[in-house]
N, C-alpha and C positions, 0 to 999 in steps of 0.2 A: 457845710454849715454846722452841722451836728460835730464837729470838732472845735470850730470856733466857739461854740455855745460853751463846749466843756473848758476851755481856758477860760470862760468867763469864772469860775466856779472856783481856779483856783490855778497855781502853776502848776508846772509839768518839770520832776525831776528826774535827771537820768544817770546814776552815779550820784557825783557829786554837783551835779551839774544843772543849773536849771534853762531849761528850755522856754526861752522868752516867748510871750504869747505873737510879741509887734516880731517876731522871726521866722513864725509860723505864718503870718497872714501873707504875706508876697508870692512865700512856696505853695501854699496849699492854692493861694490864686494860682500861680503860673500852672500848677497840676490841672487844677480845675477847666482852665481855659486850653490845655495842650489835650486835655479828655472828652472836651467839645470839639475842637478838632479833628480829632481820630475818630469819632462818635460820628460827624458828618461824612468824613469822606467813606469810613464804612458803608453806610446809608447811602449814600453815593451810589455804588456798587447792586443794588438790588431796587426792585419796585417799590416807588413811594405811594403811599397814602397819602391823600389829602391835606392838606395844614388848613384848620379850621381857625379862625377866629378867635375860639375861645381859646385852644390848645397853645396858641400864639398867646395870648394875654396872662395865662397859668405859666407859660417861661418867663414870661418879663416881669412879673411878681415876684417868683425864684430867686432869679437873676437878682432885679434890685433888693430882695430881700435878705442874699446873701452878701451882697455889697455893702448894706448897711451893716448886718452884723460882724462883715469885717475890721468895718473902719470903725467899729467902737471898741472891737477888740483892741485892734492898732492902738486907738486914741487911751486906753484903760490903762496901757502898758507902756506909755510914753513916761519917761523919768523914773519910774521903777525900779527900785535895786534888792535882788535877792539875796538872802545870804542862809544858807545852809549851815546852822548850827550845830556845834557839836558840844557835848559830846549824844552820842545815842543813846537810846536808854538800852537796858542789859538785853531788848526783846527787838531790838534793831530799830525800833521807833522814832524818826528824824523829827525836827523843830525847822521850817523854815520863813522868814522871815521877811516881809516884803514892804520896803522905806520908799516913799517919793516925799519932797519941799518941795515949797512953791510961796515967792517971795515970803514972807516971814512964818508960815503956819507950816509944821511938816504932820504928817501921820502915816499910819501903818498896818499892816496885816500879820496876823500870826498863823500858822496852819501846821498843820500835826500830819506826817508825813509817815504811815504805817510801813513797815517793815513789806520789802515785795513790790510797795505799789510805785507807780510813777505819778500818779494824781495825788495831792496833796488837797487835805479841805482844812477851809478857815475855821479856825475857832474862837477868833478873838481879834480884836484891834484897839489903836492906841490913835492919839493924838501926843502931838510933839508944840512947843514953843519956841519959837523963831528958825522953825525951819531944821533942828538937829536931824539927824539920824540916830539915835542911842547908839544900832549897833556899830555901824561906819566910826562911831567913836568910843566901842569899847566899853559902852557901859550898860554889860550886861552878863544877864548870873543864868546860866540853865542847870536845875542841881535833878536828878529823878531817886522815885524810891519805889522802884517796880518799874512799873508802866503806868505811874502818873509822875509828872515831874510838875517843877515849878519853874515859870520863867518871869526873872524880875530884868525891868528898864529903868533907867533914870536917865536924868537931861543934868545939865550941867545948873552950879547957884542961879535960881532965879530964873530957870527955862523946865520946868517940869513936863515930866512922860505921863499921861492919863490915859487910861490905868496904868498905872506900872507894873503891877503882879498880873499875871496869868496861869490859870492852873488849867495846867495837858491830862488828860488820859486817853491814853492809847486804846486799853483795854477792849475798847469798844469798835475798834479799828478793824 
């Protein structure tokens, strides 16, 4: 659950590669549930304690409570498209960029990706009209001067990116 929570926060990059949150949730189930498994027939093997009531009702809160924050992980990361920007800034400091539409309204995520890490945090987001993606089509400017850059979006006539500037610093990364 405490992995689910942390895709909630932000993607997971590795390389260049982003590691989708709805890709984690099946695996990290199927671990989850083959760990239960193994966990019993262990247990199996040796003298059991009791199963109280309560200790029974503190798994099935768990349980369902890890279930729910799966499937909003899943559900978060449905239509989602990342795209790892370049170029880096000169201290290795990635831009990564997270697009979903949905019939005519699209928005977005920006998240500043420090040199080293694989978690990414957000720092900013946009709203799109009729659904664009900026980056999917190209219109977009990431320039750095250090380890603060600037990243501009725009939409095509008459379909504006809000906001369109974003200002990164790493620095603090």
């Amino acid at each position: 659950m405490a992995i689910a929570t942390t895709a909630l926060s932000g993607p997971m990059v590795v390389g260049s590669t982003v590691v989708r949150a709805g890709t984690l949730v099946p695996v990290l189930t199927a671990a989850g549930l083959v760990m239960g498994v193994a966990s019993r027939v262990l247990r199996s093997r040796r003298p059991r304690l009791p199963t109280t009531a309560a200790r029974r009702s503190v798994a099935v809160v768990l349980v369902v409570a890890a279930v729910l924050t799966a499937c909003v992980v899943w559900f978060r990361d449905l239509g989602v498209s990342y795209t790892v920007l370049a170029p880096a800034s000169p201290g290795g400091c990635r831009v990564v960029v997270g697009q979903v539409s949905f019939l005519m309204a699209g928005s977005g995520t920006v998240h500043e990706l420090p040199d080293g890490s694989v978690l990414a945090r957000e720092v900013g987001g946009f709203m799109a009209d009729d659904g664009i993606r900026p980056v999917d089509e190209g219109n977009v400017e990431l320039t750095w001067s250090g380890e603060q850059g600037v990243l501009r979006l725009w939409g095509r006539p008459g379909d504006p990116v809000d906001p369109g500037l974003h200002e990164l610093d790493c620095r603090s990364g």
